[in-house]
N, C-alpha and C positions, 0 to 999 in steps of 0.2 A: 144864667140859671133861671128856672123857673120860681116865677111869683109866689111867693109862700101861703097868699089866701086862696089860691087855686092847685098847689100843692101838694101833694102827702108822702112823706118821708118814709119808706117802707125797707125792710130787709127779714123779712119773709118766703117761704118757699115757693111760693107763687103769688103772683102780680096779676089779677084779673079788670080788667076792663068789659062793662055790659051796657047794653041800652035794646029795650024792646027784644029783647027774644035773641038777641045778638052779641057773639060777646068772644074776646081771644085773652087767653092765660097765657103769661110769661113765666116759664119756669126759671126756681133760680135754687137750687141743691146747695148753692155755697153759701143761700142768705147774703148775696149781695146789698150793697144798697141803692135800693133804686130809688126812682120820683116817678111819681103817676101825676100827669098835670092833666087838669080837666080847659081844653082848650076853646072850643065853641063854648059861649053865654060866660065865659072866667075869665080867664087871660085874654082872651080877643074877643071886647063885644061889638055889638052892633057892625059885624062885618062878616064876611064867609072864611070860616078856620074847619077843620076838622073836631072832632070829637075830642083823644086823646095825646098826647104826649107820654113817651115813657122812655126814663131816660137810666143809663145804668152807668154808676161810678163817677158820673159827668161827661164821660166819654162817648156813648154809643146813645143814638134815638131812636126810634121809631115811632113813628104820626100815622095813627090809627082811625080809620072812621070805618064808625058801623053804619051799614046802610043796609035799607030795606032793597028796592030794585033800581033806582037810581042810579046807577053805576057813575052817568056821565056827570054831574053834580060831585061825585064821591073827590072823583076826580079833579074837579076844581076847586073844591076846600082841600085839599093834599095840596095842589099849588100853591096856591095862597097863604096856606101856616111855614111851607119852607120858604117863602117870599119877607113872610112876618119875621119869621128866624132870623134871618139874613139882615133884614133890617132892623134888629134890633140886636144883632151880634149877639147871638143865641144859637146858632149853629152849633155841635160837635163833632167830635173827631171823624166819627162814623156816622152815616145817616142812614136809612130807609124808610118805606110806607109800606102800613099793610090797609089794604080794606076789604072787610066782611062786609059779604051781602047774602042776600036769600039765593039769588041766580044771575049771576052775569049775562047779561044779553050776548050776543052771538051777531050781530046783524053786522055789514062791515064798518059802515059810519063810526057805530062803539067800539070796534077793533080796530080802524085807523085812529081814533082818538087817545086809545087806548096806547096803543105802539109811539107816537106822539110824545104822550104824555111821560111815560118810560124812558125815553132817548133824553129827552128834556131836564127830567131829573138825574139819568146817572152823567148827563154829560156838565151839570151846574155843579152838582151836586155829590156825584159819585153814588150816588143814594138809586136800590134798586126798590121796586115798586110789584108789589106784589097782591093779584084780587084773588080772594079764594071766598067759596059760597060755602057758609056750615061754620058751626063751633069748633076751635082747636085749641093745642096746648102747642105752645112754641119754645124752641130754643131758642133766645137772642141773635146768638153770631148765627144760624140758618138763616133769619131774617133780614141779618142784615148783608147777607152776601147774594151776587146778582144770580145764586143755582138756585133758590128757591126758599122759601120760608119753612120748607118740612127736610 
């Protein structure tokens, strides 16, 4: 489970996660209980992790990074926080990534890396990876299934 000073215990209607202009809402109608762990500069310093953690019941995660246009960066901090997991037997049941940005690049290099990166994880992992450019409000189990995060 996630480290308690980087932590916060929430069962609330929604679960927001922001940084710079950028930001995804986890709806929760039941007042689940979640964990919002702040992973980059908290839990994993002085190394490359993602942004967020957000974890529901103990069972389901998603590793969130908010990125301005860096896509391909985005992408190797989501590696490396499911590598941290893993190695630290922090893994659960269900996995996914999501990452917000301003605008996904289109070039092929970012869309082979991209494709890559997706195979990568659902094939470790099971865990489906999902970029979307813009603010939204999520359902969980969307997120964490490989048809899409809406």
């Amino acid at each position: 489970m996630p480290e308690k000073l980087c932590s916060e215990y929430l069962k609330v209607s929604k679960i927001k996660v922001s940084e710079r202009g950028k930001q995804a809402v986890f709806l929760n109608p039941e007042k689940d209980q979640f964990v919002r762990t702040q992973v980059d500069g908290c839990l994993v310093e002085q190394a490359t992790a993602c942004d967020w953690w957000i974890t529901r019941k103990g069972e389901d995660s998603v590793l969130v990074e908010l990125k301005g246009c860096d896509v391909s960066k985005a992408l190797d901090q989501i590696v490396a926080t499911f590598e941290y997991l893993r190695a630290s037997g922090s893994l659960t049941k269900r996995m996914a990534a999501l990452v917000v940005c301003r605008n996904p690049p289109c070039h092929p290099v970012f869309t082979s890396k991209l494709q890559r990166t997706r195979n990568r994880l659902s094939n470790e992992f099971r865990a489906p990876l999902h970029v979307v450019s813009g603010n939204y409000e999520y359902i969980m189990d969307c997120v964490l299934s490989h048809k899409g995060p809406f």
